[in-house]
C-alpha positions in Angstrom: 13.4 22.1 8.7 12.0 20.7 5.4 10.7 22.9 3.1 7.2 20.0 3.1 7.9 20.8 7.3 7.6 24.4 6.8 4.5 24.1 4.7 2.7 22.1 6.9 3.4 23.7 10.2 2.7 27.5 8.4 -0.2 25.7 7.2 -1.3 24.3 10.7 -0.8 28.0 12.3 -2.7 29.8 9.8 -6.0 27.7 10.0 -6.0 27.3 13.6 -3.4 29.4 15.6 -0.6 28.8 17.6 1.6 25.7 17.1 0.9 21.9 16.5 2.0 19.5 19.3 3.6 17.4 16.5 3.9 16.4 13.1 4.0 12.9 12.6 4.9 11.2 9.3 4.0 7.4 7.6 5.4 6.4 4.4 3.5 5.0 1.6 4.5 1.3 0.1 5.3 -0.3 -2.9 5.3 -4.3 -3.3 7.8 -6.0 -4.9 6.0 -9.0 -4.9 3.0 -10.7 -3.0 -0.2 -9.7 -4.6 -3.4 -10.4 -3.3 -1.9 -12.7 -1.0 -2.0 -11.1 2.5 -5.6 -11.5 3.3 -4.4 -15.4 2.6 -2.4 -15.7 5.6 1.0 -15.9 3.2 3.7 -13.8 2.1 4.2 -10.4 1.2 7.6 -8.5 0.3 7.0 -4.6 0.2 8.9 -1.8 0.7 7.9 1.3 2.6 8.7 4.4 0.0 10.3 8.2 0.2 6.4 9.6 -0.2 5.0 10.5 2.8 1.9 11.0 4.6 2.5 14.0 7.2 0.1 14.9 10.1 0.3 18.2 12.4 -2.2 17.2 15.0 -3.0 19.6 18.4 -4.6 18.0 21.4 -8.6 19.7 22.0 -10.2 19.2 25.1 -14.2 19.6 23.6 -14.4 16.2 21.8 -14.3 18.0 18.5 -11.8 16.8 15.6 -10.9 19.5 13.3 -9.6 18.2 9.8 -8.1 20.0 7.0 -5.9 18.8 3.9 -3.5 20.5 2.1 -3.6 17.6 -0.5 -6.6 17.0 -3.3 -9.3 19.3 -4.7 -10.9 19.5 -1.2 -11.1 22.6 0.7 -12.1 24.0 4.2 -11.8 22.2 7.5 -13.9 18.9 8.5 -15.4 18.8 12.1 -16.9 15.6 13.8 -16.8 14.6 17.4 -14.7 11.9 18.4 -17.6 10.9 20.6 -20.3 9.9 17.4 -18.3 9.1 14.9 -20.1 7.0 11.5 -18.3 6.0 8.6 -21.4 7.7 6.8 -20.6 11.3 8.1 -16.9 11.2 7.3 -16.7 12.4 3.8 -13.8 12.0 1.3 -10.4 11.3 2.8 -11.4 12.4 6.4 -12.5 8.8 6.6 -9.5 7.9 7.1 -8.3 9.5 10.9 -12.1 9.1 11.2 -11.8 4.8 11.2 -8.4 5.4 13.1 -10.1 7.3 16.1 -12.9 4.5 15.7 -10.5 1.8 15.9 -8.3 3.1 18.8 -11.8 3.5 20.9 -12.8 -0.1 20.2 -9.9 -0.8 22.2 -11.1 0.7 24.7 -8.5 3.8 24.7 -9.9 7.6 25.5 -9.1 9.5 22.0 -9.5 13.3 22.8 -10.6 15.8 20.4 -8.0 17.6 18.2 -6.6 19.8 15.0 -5.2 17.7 12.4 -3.7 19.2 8.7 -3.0 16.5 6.7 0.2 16.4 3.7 0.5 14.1 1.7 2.8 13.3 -1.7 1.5 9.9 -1.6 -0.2 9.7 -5.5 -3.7 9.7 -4.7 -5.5 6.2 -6.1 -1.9 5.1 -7.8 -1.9 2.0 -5.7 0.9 2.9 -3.2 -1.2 3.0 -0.3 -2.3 6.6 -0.3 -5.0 6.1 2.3 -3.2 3.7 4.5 -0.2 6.5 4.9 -2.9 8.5 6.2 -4.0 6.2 8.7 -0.6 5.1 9.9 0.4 8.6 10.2 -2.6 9.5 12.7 -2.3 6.0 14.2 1.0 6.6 15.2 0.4 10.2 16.3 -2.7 9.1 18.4 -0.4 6.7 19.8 1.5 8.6 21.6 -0.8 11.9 22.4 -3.1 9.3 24.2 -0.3 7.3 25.3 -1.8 4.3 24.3 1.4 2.5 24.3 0.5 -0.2 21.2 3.4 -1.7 19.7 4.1 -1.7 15.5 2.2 -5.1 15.9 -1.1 -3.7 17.3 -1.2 -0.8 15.2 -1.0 -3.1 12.1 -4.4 -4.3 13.5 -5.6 -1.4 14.7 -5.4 0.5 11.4 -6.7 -3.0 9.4 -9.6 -3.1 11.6 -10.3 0.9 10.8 -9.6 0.3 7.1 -12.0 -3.1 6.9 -15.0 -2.7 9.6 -14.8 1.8 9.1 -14.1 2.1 5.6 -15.2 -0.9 4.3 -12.2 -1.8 2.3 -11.8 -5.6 3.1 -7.8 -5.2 2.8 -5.2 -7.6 4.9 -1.8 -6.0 6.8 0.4 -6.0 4.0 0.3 -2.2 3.5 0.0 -1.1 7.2 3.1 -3.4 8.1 5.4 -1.9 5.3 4.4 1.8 6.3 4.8 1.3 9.9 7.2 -1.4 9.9 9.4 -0.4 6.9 13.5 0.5 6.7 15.6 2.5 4.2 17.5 0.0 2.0 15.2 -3.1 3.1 12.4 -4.5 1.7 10.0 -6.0 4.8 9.1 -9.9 4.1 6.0 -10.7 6.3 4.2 -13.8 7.0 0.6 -12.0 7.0 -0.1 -15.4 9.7 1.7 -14.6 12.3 2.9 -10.7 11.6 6.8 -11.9 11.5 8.7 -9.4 9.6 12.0 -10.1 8.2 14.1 -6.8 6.9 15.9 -8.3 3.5 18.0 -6.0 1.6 17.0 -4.1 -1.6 19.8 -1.8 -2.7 18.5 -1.2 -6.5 20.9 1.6 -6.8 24.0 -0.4 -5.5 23.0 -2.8 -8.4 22.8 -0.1 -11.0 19.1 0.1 -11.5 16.3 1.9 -10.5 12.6 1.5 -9.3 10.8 3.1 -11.8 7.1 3.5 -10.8 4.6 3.8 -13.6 1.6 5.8 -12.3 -1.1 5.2 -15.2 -3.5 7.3 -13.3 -6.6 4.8 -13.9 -8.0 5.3 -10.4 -8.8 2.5 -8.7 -10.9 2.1 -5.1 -10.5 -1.1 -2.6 -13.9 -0.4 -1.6 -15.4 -1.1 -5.4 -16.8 -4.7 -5.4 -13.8 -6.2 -8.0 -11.7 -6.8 -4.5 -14.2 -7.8 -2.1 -14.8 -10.3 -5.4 -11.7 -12.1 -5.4 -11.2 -12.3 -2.0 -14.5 -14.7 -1.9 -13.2 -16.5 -4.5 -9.8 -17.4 -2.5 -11.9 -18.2 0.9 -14.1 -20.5 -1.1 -10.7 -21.8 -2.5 -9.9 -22.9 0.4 -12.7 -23.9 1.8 -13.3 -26.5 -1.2 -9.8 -27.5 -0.3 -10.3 -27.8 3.3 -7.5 -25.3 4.9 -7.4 -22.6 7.4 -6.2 -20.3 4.1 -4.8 -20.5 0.8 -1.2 -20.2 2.8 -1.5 -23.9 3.7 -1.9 -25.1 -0.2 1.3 -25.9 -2.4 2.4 -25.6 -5.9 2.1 -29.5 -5.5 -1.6 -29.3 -5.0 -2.6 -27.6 -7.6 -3.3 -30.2 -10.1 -5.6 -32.2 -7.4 -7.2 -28.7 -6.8 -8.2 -28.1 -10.2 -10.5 -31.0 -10.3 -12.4 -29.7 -7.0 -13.8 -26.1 -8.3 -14.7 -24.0 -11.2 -12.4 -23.2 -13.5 -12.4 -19.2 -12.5 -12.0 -20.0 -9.0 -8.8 -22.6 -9.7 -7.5 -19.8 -11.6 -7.7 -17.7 -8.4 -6.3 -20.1 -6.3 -3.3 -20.8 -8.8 -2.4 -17.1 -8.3 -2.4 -17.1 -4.9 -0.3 -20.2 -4.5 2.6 -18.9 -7.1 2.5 -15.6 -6.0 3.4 -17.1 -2.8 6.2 -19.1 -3.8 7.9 -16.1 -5.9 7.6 -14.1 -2.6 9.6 -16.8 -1.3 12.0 -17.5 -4.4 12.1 -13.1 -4.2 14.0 -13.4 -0.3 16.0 -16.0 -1.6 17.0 -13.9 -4.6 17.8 -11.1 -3.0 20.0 -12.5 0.0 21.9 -14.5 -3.1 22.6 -12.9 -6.2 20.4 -9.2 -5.3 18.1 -7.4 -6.9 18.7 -8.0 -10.6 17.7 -12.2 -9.4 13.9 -11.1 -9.2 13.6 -9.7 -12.7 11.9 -12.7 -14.2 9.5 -13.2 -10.9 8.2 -9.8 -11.5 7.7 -11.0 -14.9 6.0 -14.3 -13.7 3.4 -12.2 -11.3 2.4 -9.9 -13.6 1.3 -12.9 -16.1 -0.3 -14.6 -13.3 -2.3 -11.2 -11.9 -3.0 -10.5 -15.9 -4.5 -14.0 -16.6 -5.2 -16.2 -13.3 -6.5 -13.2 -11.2 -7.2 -11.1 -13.9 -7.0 -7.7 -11.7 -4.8 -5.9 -14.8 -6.1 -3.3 -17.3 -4.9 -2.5 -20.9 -2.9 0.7 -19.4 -1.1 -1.3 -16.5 -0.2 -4.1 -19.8 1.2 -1.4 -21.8 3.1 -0.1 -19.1 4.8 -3.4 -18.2 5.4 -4.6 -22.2 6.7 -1.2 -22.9 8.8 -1.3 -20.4 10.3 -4.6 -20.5 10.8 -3.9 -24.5 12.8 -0.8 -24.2 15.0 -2.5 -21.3 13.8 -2.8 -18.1 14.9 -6.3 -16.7 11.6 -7.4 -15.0 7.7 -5.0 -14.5 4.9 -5.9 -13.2 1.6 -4.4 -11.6 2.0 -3.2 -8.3 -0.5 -2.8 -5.8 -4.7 -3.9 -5.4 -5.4 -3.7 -9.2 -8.2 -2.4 -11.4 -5.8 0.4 -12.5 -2.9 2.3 -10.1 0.5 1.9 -11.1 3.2 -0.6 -12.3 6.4 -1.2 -11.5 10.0 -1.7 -13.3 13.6 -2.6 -12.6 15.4 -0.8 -14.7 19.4 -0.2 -15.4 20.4 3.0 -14.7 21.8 3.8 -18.5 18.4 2.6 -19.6 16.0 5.0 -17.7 15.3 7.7 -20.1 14.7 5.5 -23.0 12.0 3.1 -20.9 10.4 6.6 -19.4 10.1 7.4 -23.4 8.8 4.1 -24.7 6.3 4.1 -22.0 4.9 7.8 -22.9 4.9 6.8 -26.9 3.0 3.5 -25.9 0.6 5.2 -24.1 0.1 8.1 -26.5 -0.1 5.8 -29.3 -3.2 3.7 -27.7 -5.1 7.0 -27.0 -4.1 6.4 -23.0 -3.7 9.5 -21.1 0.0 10.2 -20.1 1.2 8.2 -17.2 3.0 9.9 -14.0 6.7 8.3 -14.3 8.9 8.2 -11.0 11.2 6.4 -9.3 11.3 5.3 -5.7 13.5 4.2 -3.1 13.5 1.7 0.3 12.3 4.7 3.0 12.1 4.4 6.9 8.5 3.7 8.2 6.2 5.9 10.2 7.6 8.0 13.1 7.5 11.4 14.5 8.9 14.3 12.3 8.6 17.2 15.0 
């Protein structure tokens, strides 16, 4: 047993006796490439990650959920009933099984009550999908204690529909997909459309480089109205342009386009549209020539996110210019924006001196000190115990 295993079941006996039924885990995500274009009906190409969220849930027959986290700076255990659940009486991260529960009853299935400690190394507000590892984690759990029987495809909507109509966070299924969907060496490549996943392999280290994630530990929340902003923007894209999303527009169209809207929201729509073509020219890379062929389209996204969709700060800049100028071959932003992390592809020789440059950068712009890591390709959710 895991020494995060033994923590979490010693955990789970000393708050509420006995043993757990399970412990169920769900990875948290990085994207490679796709921003901002899931909830366009395009393409996404993430990559479920070796941070976890773990749950050790215990079936109660009273309609009561019992919540505790060993993760955060909150303390004690959380009850609500599965019978009258609000997304006003969940506070802080119990929101999260809370909207799952919600979502699985809207369905129409019979969620019991039940003890639930959560674990999580996910970095909280880093933009690697913290709060969706703790849904897919429950999600899958609930899955099976109630015997719901959903497949991976019906849990990707089943935990969207928690995250968007419980929590309010109007997010698509890239993240869901990658933590419930993903594979150790593989990137996923989904068509947000029609939920077709692809597994395309992304063997950094086979290459000689690293994922280095840059954590610049600017929080950032999908519920704050900076999101919910630019998704209106692409929906009146498209609207203006007459499609179904901005999935059904080309690089070819853009010049037409730009004489049909504002000049903000053309800028909007220009991201979308690119960033779906790199996701494209990304699976093509990687299949060919590997992972060192994506360098420059990580470049090219992180322009277009900093300037067209302008969802960047000055800490997620420095990270990616540091970066590139001490040798990573490609860095961009990863994630929802407004803060959270960035990410670089980096030659193995080359590691400690990018980790350095980025911490002088960021010391030298009076930024606090980012979290540095790297990450690899991790299997998706599943039971642990």
């Amino acid at each position: 047993m895991s020494p995060d295993l033994e923590r979490l079941t010693a955990t789970f006996g000393d708050a509420f006796g006995g043993a757990a039924d399970g412990v169920w885990t769900a990875p948290g995500r990085v994207n490679l490439i796709g921003e901002h274009t899931d909830y366009n009906e395009g393409f996404v190409l993430p990559f479920a990650i070796d941070l976890a969220a773990r749950v050790a849930l215990r079936v109660r027959d009273d309609g009561v959920m019992r919540l505790l986290s060993t993760a955060g700076s909150e303390s004690g255990i959380t009850e609500l009933s599965v019978g009258d659940l609000r997304s006003d009486r969940a506070k802080g991260w119990s929101v999260y099984p809370s909207g799952v529960v919600w979502a699985f009853q809207e369905r129409g299935i019979d969620v019991p009550g039940f003890e639930l400690v959560l674990d999580s190394d996910v970095p909280l507000g880093a933009g690697l999908s913290s709060s969706h590892a703790i849904e897919c984690a429950v999600a899958t759990a609930l899955n099976e204690v109630t015997g719901a029987g959903l497949d991976a495809e019906e849990l990707v909507l089943t935990t969207q529909r928690a995250e968007n109509a419980f929590v309010g966070a109007p997010t698509g299924i890239m993240d869901q997909s990658a933590s419930l969907r993903g594979r150790s060496g593989h990137a996923v490549f989904l068509d947000c459309r029609d939920q077709s996943v692809e597994l395309v392999p992304f063997d950094a280290a086979a290459a000689g480089l690293v994922t280095l994630v840059i954590d610049t530990r600017v929080a950032h929340s999908h519920a704050d109205g900076g999101y919910a902003n630019r998704r209106d923007a692409c929906e009146l894209g498209a609207q203006v342009l007459g499609v179904k999303a901005l999935r059904d527009v080309s690089v070819d169209d853009l010049d037409e386009a730009r004489g049909l809207m504002d000049e903000t929201t053309f800028r909007r729509v220009r991201h979308v549209v690119t960033e779906d073509q790199r996701v494209l020219d990304s699976v093509a890379a990687l299949r060919g020539s590997g992972p060192a062929g994506i360098a420059s389209l990580l470049d090219a996204s992180h322009a277009s996110m900093r300037d067209d969709f302008e969802i960047s700060c000055d800490e997620l800049d420095t990270a990616v210019e540091a970066s590139r100028a001490a040798g990573a071959i490609g860095a961009r932003m990863t994630g929802g924006g407004f803060g959270g992390s960035a990410i670089a592809l980096v030659p193995d020789d080359d590691e400690n001196r990018v980790r350095d440059a980025v911490l002088a950068a960021f010391a030298e712009r009076g930024f606090g000190a980012p979290r540095l890591f790297t990450v690899t390709p991790a299997d998706g959710a599943r039971r642990l115990a």
